[in-house]
N, C-alpha and C positions, 0 to 999 in steps of 0.2 A: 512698482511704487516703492519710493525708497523708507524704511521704515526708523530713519534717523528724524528728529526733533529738533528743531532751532532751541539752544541751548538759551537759559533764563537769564537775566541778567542777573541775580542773585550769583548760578551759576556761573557766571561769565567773570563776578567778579574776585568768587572763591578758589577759579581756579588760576589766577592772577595774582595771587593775596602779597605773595615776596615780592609783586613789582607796584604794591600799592601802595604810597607815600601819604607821612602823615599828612593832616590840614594844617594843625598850628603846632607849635611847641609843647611838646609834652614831656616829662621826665616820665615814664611809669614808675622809677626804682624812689620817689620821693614827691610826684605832686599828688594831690588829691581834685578827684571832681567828684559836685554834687550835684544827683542829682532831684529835678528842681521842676514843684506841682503848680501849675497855674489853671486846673479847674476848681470847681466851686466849693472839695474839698480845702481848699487852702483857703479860710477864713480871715489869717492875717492880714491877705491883700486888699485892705480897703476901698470904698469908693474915693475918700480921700488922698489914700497912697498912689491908687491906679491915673488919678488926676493932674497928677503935678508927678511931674517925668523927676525932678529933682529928689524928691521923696521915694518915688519908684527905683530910683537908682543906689539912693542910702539903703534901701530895704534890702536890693541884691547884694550889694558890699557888706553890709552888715551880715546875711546868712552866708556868704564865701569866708568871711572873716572868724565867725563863729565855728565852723568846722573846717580850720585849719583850709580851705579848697585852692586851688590853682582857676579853676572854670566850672562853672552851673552850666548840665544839659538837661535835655530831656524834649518830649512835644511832640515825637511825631505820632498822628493819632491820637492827641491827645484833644477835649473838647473844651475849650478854654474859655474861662467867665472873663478876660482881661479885654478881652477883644471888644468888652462895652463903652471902653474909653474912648472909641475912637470913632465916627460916623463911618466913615471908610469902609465898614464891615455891616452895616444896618441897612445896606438899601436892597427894597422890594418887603415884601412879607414876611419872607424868614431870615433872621441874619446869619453871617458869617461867623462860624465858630471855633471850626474843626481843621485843627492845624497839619498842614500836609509835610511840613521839613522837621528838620532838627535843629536847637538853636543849643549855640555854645556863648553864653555869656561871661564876657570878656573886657578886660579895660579897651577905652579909646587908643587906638593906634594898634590894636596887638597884630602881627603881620598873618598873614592867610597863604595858604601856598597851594600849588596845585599838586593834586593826589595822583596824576598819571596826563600823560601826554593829551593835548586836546586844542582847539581852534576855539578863539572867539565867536560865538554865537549871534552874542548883542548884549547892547548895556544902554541904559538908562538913567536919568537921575528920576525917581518915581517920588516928586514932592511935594509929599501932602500929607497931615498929619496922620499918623496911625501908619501909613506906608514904608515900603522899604528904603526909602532915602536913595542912595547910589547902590546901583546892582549890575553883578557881570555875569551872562549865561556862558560857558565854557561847553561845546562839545565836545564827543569822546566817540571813538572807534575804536572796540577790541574785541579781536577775533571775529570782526564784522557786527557784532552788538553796539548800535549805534544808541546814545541817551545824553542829556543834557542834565547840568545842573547849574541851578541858578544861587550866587554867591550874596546875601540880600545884605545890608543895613552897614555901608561899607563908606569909606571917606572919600569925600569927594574928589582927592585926589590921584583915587585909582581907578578915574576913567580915563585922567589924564594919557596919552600915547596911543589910545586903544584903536583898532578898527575891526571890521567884524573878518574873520579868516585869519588873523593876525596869530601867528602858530606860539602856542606857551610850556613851554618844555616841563616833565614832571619834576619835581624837586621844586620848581620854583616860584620865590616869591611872589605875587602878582597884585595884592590890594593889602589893607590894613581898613582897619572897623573905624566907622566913623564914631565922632561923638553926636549927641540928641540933635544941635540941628542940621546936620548932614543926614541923622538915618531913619527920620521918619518920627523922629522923636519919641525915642526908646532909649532905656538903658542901653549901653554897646554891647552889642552883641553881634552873631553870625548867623542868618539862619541861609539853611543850609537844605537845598531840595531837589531831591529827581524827580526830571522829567525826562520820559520817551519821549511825549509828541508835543511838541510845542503849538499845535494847533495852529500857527501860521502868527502867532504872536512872537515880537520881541522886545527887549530889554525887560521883559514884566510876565508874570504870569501868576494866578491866584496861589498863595501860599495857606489859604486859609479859605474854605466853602463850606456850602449850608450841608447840615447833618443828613438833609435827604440825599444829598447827593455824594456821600460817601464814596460807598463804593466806587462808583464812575472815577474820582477823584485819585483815590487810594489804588487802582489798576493801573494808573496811567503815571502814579507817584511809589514808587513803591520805597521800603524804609529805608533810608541813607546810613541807618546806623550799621550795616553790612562794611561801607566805605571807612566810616569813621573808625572803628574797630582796629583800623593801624595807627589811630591816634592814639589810641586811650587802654590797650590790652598789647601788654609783652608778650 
């Protein structure tokens, strides 16, 4: 019996790291990111602000603006009161809370590139408010570690071309963030999430489930901020 171990994806992608390309544009020698709390500590967020997407978006411009930032992240794991905005996340008993990606909030249009070699998965427009608006799944094969990540809250004009297997070389551009009514009607932003198994679903997959089911969620998602790490750290 061979006493070698299918190597982790964490693993898989640390030891890849120089051939891992940013997501978006980043200077590290002069931009600033913030990062940015949307559970029930963050009191500012009103039921007012959370309301009206317009106000929601002043409120993000205005804290990028106040500390000098380039892009607001943060979220994965994180258990978020904003998700009451939206119906979208309240159905059955317990609601949707608990956020499985990373989100880089970003002006409309900022362009999105792929971080390493991968095929079209599937893509969607998922709309409906509270939703991710236009979304593209990208798979990934390296060193036979097969995982998907799903691209969310993206402009409707980067589904234009696509089909699913349609091969997207790293480095390359591939979508830009939509604005609110393209992405689900949100500030623009990117959120951004692994998945190994896609369960047999496409264009779509829960970005966001109930706190009992963590775990299950969080095994099968695991943190993207590994990949991001060639964006934002020289």
């Amino acid at each position: 019996m061979s006493n070698f171990s299918k190597p982790s994806f964490e693993q898989i992608i640390e030891s890849n790291r120089l051939l891992i390309q940013p997501v978006i544009d980043f200077d590290t020698s002069k931009d600033r990111l913030l990062q940015m709390d949307f559970t029930a500590a963050n009191t500012e967020l009103t039921n007012e602000i959370l309301d009206d997407t317009a106000l929601f978006s002043a409120w993000v411009n205005q804290k990028l603006a106040t500390r000098d930032a380039r892009y607001g992240i943060g979220g994965y794991d994180e258990h978020r009161t904003i998700y009451s905005r939206s119906a979208h996340f309240d159905t059955g008993e317990e609601p949707r809370r608990l956020h499985l990606g990373v989100d880089i909030w970003a002006p409309a249009g900022t362009t999105v590139y792929n971080f390493f070699d991968a095929t079209v998965h599937s893509f969607a427009n998922n709309n409906h408010f509270g939703d991710y608006g236009a979304t593209i799944i990208l798979t990934y094969d390296i060193e036979g570690i097969q995982f998907n990540v799903l691209h969310g809250h993206l402009s409707l004009s980067s589904l234009d071309g696509l089909t699913a297997g349609k091969f997207i070389p790293a480095a390359t551009p591939f979508a830009t963030l939509g604005v609110k009514e393209e992405n689900g009607y949100w500030p623009p932003h990117l959120h951004f999430q692994v998945i190994q198994d896609m369960e047999g679903l496409k264009g779509d997959y829960p970005g966001v489930c109930k706190y009992s089911e963590r775990e299950k969620y969080l095994a099968n998602c695991p943190d993207p901020n590994i990949i991001l790490q060639s964006t934002f750290i020289a």
